[in-house]
C-alpha positions in Angstrom: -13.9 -38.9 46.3 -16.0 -41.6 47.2 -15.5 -45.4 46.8 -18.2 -47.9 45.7 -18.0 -51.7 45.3 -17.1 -54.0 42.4 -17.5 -57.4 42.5 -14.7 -59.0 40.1 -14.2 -63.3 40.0 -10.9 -64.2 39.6 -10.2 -68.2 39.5 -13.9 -68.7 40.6 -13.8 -66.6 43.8 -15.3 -63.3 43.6 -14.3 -60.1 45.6 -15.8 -57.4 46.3 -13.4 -54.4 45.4 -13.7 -50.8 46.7 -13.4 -48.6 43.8 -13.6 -45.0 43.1 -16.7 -44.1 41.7 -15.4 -43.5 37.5 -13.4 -46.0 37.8 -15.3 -49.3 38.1 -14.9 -50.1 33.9 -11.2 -49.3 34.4 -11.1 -51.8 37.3 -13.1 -54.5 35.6 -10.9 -54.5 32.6 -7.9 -54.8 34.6 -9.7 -57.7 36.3 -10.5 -59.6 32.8 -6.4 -59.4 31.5 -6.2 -60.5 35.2 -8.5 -63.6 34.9 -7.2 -64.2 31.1 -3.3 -64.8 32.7 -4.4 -66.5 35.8 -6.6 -69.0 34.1 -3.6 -69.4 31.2 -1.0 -70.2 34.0 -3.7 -72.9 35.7 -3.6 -74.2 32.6 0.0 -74.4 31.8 0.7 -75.2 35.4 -2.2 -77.4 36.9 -0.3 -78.2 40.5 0.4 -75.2 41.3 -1.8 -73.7 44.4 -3.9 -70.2 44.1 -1.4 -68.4 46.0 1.7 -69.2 43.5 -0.6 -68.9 40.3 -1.2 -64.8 41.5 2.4 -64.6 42.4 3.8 -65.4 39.0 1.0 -63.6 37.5 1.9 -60.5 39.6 5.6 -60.7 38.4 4.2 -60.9 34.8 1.9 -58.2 35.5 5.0 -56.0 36.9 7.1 -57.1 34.4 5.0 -55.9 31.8 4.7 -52.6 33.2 8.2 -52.5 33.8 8.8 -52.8 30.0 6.4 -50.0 29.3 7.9 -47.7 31.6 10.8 -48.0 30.1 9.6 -47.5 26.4 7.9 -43.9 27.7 11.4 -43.0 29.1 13.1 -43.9 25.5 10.1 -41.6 24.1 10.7 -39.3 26.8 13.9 -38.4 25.9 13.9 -38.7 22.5 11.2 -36.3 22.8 13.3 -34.2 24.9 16.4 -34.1 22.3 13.8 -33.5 19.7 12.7 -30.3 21.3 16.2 -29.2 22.2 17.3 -29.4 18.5 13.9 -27.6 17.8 14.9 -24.9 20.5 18.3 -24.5 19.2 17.0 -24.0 15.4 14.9 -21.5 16.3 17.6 -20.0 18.1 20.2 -20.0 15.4 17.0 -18.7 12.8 16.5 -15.7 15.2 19.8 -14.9 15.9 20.3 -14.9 11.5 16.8 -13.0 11.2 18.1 -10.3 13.8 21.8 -10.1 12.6 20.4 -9.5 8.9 17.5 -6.7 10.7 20.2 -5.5 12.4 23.0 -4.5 9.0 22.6 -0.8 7.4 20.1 -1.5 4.5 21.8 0.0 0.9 19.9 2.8 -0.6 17.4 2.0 -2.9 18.4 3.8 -6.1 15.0 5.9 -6.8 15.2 6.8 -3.3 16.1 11.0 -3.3 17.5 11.2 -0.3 20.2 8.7 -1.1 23.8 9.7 -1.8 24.2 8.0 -5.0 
């Protein structure tokens, strides 16, 4: 797969970015939520330098995808202990269906053949 450059401005300086080719809206988005925090935390924080305004945006940045990796594990296995009460349902309905397939069916009384 080929790269292409993406020139994205973050705090006034822009860089140019080798991208994927597909990819460049992904990256540009992900440079705008970038630009949104950093410019917030100059705000909040004017004497801070460049460098430490990208570090504590980075551990936001992780953070937050900390926290969502650990809401698709919950789903994950909730998902997982919703299948294996699925698996076992269909199990114990199967195991009923052949048990009931399986018992000598009574004659039917206008059956001729039946001793009755």
């Amino acid at each position: 797969m080929s790269n292409r450059a993406v020139d994205i401005t973050l705090l006034g300086r822009t860089y140019s970015i080798a991208c994927p080719v597909g990819q460049e809206a992904a990256l540009k988005q992900v440079a705008v939520k970038l630009e949104q925090q950093l410019t917030s935390m100059r705000a909040r924080t004017n004497s801070l330098s460049r460098e430490d305004i990208a570090i504590m945006a980075a551990l936001n940045i992780g953070y937050e995808l900390y926290e969502e990796k650990m809401k698709n594990q919950d789903y994950i296995r909730q998902m997982d202990e919703r299948i294996g009460l699925l698996q076992s349902t269909l199990e114990n309905a199967l195991v009923e269906r052949s048990h009931s397939t399986t018992q000598e069916p009574s004659p039917r009384q206008d059956d001729p053949h039946s001793k009755g």
